[in-house]
ZAMARGU-4260 file (C-alpha; in steps of 0.2 Angstrom, whole numbers, plus 5000, padded with zeros to 4 digits):
<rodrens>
0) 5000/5000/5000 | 5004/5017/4997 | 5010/5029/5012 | 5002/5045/5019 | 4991/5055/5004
5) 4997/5073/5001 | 4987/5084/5011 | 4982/5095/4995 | 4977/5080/4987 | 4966/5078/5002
10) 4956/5096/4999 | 4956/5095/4982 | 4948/5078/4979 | 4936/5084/4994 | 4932/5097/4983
15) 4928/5091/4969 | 4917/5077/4975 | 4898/5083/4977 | 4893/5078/4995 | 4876/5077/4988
20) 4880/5063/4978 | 4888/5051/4988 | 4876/5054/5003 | 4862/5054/4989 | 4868/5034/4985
25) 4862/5030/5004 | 4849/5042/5009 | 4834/5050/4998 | 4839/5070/4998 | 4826/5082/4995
30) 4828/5102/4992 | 4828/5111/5007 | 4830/5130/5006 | 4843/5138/4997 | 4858/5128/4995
35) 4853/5114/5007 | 4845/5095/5007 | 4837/5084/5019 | 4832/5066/5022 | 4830/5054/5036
40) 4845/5051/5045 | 4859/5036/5042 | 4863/5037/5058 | 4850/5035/5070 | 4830/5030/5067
45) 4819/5048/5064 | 4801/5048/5057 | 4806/5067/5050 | 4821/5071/5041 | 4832/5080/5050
50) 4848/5078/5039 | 4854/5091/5032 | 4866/5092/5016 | 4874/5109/5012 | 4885/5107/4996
55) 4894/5120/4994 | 4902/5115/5010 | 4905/5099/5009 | 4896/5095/5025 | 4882/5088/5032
60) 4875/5088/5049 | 4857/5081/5060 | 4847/5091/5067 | 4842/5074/5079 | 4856/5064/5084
65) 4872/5078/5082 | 4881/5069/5071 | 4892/5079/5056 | 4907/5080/5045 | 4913/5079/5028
70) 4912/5068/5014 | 4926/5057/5022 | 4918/5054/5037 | 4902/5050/5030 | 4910/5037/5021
75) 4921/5030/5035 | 4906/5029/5044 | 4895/5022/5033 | 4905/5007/5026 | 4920/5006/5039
80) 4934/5010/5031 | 4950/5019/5035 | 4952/5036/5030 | 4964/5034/5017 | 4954/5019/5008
85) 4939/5034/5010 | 4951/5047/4999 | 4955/5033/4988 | 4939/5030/4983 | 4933/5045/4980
90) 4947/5050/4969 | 4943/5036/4960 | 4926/5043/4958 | 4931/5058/4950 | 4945/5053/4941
95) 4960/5060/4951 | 4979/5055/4953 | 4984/5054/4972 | 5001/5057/4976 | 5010/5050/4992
100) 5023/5058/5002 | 5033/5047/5007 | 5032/5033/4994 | 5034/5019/5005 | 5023/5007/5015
105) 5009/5012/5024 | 5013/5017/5044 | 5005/5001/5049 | 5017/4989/5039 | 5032/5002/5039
110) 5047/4996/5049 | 5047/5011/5061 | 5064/5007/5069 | 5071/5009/5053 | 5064/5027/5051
115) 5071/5029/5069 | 5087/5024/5065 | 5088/5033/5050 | 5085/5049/5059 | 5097/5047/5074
120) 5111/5043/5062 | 5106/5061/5053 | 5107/5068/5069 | 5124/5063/5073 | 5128/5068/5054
125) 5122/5086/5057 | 5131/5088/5073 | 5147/5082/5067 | 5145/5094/5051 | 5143/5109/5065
130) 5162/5109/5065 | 5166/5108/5048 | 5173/5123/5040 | 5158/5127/5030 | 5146/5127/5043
135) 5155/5144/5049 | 5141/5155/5046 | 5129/5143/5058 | 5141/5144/5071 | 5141/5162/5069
140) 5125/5162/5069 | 5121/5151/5085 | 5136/5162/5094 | 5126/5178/5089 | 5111/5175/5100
145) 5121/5167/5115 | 5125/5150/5111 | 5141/5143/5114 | 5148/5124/5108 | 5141/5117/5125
150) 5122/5124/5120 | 5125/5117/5105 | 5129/5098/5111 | 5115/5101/5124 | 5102/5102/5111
155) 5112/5093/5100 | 5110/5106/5085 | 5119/5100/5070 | 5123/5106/5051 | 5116/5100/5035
160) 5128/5103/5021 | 5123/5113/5004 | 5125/5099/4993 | 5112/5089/4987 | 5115/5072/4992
165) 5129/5073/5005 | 5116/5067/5020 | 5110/5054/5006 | 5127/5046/5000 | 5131/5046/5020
170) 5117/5037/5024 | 5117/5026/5009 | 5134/5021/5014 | 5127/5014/5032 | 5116/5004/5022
175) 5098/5012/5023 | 5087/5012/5009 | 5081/5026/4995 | 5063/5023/5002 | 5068/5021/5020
180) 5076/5039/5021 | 5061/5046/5008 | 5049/5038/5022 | 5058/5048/5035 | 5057/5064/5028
185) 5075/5064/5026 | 5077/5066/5006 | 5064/5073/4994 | 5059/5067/4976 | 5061/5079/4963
190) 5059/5078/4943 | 5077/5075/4944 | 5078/5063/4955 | 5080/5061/4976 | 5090/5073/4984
195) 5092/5081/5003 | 5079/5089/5010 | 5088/5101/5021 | 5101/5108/5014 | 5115/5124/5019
200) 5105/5124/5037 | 5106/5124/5054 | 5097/5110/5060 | 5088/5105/5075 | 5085/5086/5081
205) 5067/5085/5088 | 5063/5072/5097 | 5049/5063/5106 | 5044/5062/5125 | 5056/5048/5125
210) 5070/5055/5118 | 5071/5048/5101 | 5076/5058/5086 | 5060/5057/5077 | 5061/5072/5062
215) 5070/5090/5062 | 5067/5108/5059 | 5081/5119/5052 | 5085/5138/5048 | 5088/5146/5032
220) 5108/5155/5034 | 5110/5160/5016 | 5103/5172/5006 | 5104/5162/4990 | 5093/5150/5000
225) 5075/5151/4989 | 5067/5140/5004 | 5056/5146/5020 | 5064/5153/5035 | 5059/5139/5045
230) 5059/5121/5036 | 5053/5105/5045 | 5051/5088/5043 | 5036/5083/5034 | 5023/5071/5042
235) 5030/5054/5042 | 5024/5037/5051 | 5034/5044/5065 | 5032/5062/5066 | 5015/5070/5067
240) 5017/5090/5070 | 5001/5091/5078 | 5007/5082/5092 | 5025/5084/5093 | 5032/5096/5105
245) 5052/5104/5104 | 5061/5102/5121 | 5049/5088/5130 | 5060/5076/5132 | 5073/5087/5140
250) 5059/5096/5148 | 5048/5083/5154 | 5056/5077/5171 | 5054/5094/5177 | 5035/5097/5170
255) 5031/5082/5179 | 5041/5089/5195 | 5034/5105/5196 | 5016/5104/5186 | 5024/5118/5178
260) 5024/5123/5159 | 5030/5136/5149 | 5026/5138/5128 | 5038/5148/5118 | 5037/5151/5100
265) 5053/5147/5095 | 5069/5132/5096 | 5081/5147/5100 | 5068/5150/5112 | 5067/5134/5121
270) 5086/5135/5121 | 5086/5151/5129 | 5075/5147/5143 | 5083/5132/5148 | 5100/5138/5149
275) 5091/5151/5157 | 5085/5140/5171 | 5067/5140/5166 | 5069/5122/5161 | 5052/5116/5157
280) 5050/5128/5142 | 5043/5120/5124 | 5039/5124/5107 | 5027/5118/5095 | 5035/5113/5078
285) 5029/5119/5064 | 5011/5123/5067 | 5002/5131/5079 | 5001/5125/5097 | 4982/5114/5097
290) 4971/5101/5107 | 4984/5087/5103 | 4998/5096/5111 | 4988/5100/5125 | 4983/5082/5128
295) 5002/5076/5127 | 5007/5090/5138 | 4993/5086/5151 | 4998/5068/5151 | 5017/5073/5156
300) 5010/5086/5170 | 4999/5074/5178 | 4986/5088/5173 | 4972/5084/5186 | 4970/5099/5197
305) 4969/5119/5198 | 4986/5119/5207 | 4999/5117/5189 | 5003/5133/5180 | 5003/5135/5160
310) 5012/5148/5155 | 5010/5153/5135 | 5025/5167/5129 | 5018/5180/5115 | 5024/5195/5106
315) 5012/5210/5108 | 5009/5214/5091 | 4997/5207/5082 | 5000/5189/5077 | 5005/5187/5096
320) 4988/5193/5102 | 4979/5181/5088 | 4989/5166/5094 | 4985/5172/5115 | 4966/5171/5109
325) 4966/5155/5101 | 4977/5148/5118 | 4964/5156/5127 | 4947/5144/5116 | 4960/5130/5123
330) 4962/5136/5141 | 4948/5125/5146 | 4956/5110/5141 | 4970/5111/5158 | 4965/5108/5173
335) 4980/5119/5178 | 4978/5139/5179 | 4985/5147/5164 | 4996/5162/5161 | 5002/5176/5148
340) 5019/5183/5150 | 5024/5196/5136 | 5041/5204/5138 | 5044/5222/5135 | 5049/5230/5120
345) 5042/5215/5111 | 5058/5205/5113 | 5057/5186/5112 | 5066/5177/5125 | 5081/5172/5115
350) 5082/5192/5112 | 5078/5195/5130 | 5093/5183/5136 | 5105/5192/5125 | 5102/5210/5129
355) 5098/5207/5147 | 5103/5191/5155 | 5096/5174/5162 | 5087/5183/5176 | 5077/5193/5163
360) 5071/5177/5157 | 5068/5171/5174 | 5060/5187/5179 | 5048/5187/5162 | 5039/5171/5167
365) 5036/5178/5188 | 5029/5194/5180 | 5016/5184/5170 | 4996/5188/5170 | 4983/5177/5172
370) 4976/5169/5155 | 4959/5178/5159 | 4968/5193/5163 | 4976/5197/5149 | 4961/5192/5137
375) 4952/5205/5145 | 4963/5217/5144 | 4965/5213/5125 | 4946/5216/5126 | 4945/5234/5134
380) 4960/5241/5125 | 4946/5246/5108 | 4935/5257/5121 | 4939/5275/5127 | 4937/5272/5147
385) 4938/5288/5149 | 4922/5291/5145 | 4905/5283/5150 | 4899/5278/5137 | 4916/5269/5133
390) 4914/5260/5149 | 4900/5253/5147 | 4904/5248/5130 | 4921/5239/5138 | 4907/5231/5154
395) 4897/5221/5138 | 4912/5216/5131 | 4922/5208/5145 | 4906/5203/5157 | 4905/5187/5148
400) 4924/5182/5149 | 4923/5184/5169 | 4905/5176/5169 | 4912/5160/5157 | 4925/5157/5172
405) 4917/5142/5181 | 4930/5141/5196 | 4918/5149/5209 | 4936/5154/5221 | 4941/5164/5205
410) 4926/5173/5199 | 4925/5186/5213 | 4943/5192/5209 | 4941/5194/5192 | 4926/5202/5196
415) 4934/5216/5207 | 4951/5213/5193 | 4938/5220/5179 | 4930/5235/5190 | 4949/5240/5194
420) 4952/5242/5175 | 4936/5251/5169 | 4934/5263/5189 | 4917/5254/5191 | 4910/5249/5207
425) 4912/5231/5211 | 4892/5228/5212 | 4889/5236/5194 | 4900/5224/5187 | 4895/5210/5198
430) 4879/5214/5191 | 4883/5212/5171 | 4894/5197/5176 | 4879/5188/5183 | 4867/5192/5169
435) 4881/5186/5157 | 4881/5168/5168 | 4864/5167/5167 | 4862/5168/5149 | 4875/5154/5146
440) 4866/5145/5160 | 4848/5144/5156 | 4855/5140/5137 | 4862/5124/5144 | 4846/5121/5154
445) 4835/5122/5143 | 4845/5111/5132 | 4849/5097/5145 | 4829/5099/5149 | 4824/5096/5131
450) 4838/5081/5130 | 4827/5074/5143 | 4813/5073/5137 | 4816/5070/5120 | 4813/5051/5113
455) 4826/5041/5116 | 4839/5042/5101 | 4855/5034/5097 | 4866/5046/5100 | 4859/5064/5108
460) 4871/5078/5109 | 4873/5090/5125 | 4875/5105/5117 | 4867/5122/5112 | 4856/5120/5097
465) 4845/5132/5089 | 4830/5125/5094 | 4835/5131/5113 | 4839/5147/5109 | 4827/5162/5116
470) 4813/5168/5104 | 4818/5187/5104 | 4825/5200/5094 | 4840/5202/5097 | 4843/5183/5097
475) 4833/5183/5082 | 4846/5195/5071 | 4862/5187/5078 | 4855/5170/5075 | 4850/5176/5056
480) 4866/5184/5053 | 4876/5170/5060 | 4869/5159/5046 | 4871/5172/5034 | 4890/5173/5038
485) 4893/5154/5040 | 4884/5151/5022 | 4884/5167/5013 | 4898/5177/5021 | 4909/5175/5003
490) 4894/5184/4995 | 4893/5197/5006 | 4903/5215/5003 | 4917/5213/5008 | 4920/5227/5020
495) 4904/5226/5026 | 4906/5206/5032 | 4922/5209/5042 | 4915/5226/5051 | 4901/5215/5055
500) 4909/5200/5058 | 4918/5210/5072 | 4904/5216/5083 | 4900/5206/5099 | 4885/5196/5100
505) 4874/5198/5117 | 4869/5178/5118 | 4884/5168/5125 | 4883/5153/5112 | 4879/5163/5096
510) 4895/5176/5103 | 4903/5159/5103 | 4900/5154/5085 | 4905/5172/5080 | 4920/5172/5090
515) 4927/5157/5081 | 4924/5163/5063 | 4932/5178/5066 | 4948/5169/5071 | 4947/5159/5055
520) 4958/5164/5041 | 4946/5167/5030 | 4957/5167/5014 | 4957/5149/5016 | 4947/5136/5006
525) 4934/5128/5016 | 4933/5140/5030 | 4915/5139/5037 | 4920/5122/5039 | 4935/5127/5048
530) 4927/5140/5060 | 4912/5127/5065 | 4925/5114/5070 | 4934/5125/5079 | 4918/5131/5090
535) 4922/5124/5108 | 4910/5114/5117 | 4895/5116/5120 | 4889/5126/5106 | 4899/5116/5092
540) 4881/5108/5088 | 4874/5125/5086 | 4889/5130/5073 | 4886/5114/5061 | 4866/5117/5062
545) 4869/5139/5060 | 4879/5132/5044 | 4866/5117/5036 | 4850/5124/5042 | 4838/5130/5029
550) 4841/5150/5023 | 4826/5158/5023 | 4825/5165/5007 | 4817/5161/4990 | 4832/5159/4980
555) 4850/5161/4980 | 4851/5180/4975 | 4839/5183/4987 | 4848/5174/5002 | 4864/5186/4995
560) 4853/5200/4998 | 4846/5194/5014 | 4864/5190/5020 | 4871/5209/5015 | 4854/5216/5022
565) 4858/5205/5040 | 4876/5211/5042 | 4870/5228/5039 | 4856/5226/5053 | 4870/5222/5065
570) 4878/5238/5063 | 4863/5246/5062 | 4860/5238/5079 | 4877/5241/5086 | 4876/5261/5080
575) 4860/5265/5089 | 4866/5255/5103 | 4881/5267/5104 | 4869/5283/5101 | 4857/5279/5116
580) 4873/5279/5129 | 4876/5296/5121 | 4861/5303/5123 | 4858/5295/5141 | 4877/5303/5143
585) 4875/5321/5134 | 4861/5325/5148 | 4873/5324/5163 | 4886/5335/5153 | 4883/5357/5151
590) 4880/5359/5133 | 4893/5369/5130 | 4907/5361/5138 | 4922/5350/5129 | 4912/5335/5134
595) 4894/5342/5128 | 4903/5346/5109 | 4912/5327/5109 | 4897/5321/5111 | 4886/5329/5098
600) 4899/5328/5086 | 4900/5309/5090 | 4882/5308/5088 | 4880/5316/5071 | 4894/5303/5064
605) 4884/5290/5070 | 4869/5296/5060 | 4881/5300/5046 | 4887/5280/5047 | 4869/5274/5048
610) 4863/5284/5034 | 4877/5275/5023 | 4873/5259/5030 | 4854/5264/5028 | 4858/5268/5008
615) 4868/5256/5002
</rodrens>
């Protein structure tokens, strides 16, 4: 059998397949609404259809038992097969060649302690090329940011020569296999032939929790170098990214000692930290930091109480806040607390070490905020606190980060943390707190009630859906544009769908769904798909019934117009929202003051910005 199928192959037979088709072969599909189909569920026994097909997605969910996914899943569920024999067959179906990374046997019949030996005999290659006098410009490199030969051996950082097949005619020479060391990752096919994959780098061993050299990450030194900065091993029966973590194994005694973490960006940044003394620092490699990594971490922690610290290491600019944000949809997933530590000037703890010492490292992680902490102050930073009307702007927005903590010994100081920052008193906030916990809560009730009461099913899901959500009319437009954005948000003006993809709901599981889709890279294909997946628990069964569910609208330039007219409506909302807290505000102020003048000029650029809105 073939090894691991390209991951563009993946999307692009998934792309081509119509949904409809092959869930059409099994289940009788009629039109429902724009865009959408339904029949009776293959997964559980319903006397209504309440499967929904949406197309253009490529996904499917029920509206009776939860379940939902993609063509793949479908099909491995269906017929039991393995997700590879799933991609096989529907590129069989619609004609496509697969290509196969790696070129060799399947994981499951792959010799792996060959692919392990291949790797630490690279290893040992790279780090004896360290001293060679080409690698000059790596040492230099290495010595540049604070690391000396001793580092070096440490993390066993090595050098991979700028020729084409010197790690290959090394390892040849031992005795490996073409396909062995294409199955590694090591070397790469090319129209002319196999040749190094890492070439003119320094180079990085990575290893898993035991110690193993299992693939390798490697920086670009020269500027002939045509390759990304950062170049890593690709998957391989040995290496998955997702769940690979740089430094564990030299980190992990200490993780396990101290139910202490800390997750840098960088390998220079692991290095720096543990020469540093902050010896249970990791990195990610290659890909964001996600659940899987979590999982492994939580494992080596011995993560099963409130008393372990996480500590996640950012840059301030943007990208850092994104990647704090998307920590933060994870920070449920520890039972330890979890923490932010940012250092000044934006410098990176490699960078910190160097212009300011070991202690400045050490110091960096005793100065860190609470996770919560520093979401809400990423929250408040868009509202003028100076004024009142920005307050209580800044009160809506963060109420619901403090009211979704469910520690009942820590929501009192955030409480009182949130008053400090907006000068509120602490019942005030108390107050939108509490009203913010009881919307998530009744939605959860009401939920769990109808769960119970429901006909038994085969599999029933408990999480928010839309059937539990209120009946009102606030409720009603977020829940209307949330669809609109999930199905129709690449018809919608382009401006006009991010502006209003960027204004807070007011219903906990609906802000939820919006929350997620606004962290989605939306220049990426299949993205509605993305954002519903990445909705945390329990509203992920409201995002994949917001995204099949039946558009109300006659035909599909209608739901275009609907969708445009929805998004508009939130603005609308959000504008007159504003206005009434101005006018509530320009009655306490003399009209003729500084104050009274800011706030009728603010007022006639509102009317302004709703007339265009109003318009268009």
């Amino acid at each position: 059998m073939p090894g691991r199928i390209r991951q563009t192959d993946i999307d692009e037979v998934k792309a081509r397949v119509n949904i409809a088709d092959v869930v059409g072969e099994r289940v009788a599909l009629k039109p429902a609404g724009v865009g959408s189909m339904k029949g009776l569920c293959p997964f559980h026994d319903e006397r209504s259809p309440s499967f929904h097909v949406r197309p253009q997605v490529g996904y499917y969910h029920c509206f009776g038992c939860g379940e939902s996914g993609d063509v793949y899943s479908f099909l491995r569920a269906m017929d039991h097969v393995s997700f590879t024999e799933a991609v096989e067959r529907m590129a069989a179906r619609v004609g496509y060649t697969l290509h196969y990374e790696d070129g060799g046997a399947a994981p499951e019949t792959t010799g792996r302690s060959r692919l392990y030996a291949a790797n630490a005999a690279a290893a040992e290659y790279f780090r004896a090329q360290l001293m060679s006098p080409e690698a000059d410009t790596a040492r230099r490199f290495l010595g540049d940011r604070g690391f000396d030969a001793g580092a070096a051996a440490h993390f066993g950082v090595g050098y991979a020569p700028k020729g084409w097949s010197s790690l290959m005619d090394h390892l040849l020479a031992q005795k490996f296999t073409r396909d062995e060391l294409l199955q590694s990752g090591l070397v790469s096919q090319g129209q002319r032939g196999v040749y190094d994959r890492f070439r003119g780098r320094l180079v990085w061993p990575i290893r898993d929790v035991t110690g193993q050299v299992i693939g390798f990450g490697a920086r670009k030194l020269y500027d002939d170098d045509q390759g990304p900065k950062y170049l890593n091993t690709p998957e391989t029966p040995i290496y998955k990214k997702a769940q690979v973590l740089y430094g564990l194994d030299l980190a992990k005694r200490d993780i396990s000692r101290e139910h202490r973490v800390v997750v840098v960006e960088g390998y220079t940044d692991v290095m720096a930290c543990h020469l540093a003394g902050v010896t249970t620092a990791i990195a990610s490699c290659g890909t964001a930091f996600g659940s899987d990594h979590i999982t492994v971490l939580r494992r080596v922690m011995g993560d099963d109480s409130a008393s372990g610290e996480v500590v996640f290491t950012f840059d301030p600019d943007a990208a850092g806040q994104k990647a704090a944000l998307r920590a933060f949809a994870d920070e449920k997933r520890f039972a330890a607390q979890t923490y932010v530590a940012v250092a000044p000037e934006g410098l990176d703890p490699c960078d910190l070490r160097l212009q300011r010492g070991d202690g400045a490292v050490r110091a960096l992680m005793d100065a860190k905020a609470p996770m919560f902490e520093f979401v809400i102050d990423q929250r408040l930073k868009d509202f003028n606190l100076s004024s009142v009307e920005g307050r209580a702007g800044a009160l809506r927005a963060a109420a619901p980060i403090v009211a979704d903590i469910r520690d009942p010994a820590l929501r009192p100081g955030y409480v009182r943390v949130l008053a400090r920052r907006l000068g509120l008193d602490i019942p005030e906030v108390q107050g939108a707190v509490e009203r913010a916990a009881r919307g998530a809560d009744r939605a959860e009730k009401r939920e769990a009630q109808r769960g119970a009461s429901a006909e038994p099913v085969a599999a029933v899901a408990p999480s928010v859906t839309l059937a539990s959500l209120p009946n009102t009319r606030d409720v009603a437009l977020e829940r209307g544009a949330m669809m609109a954005f999930l199905q129709y948000g690449h018809r919608i003006e382009a401006d006009l769908f991010l502006r209003a993809l960027q204004t807070p709901f007011g219903h906990p599981a609906l802000e939820a769904v919006r929350s997620s889709l606004a962290s989605t890279d939306l220049s990426q294909p299949g993205w509605a798909v993305t954002a519903v997946e990445a909705v945390r628990e329990p509203f992920r069964t409201l995002a994949a019934e917001l995204l099949t569910a039946e558009f109300p609208a006659r035909s599909e330039e209608g739901a275009v117009a609907s969708a445009n007219d929805l998004a508009r409506g939130l603005l609308i909302r959000e504008l007159q929202r504003e206005k009434d807290e101005l006018l509530r505000g320009i009655q306490r102020v003399p009209a003729d003051s500084e104050d009274g003048r800011r706030l009728r000029l603010r007022l006639r650029e509102l009317d302004a910005d709703r007339q265009r809105l109003t318009d268009s």
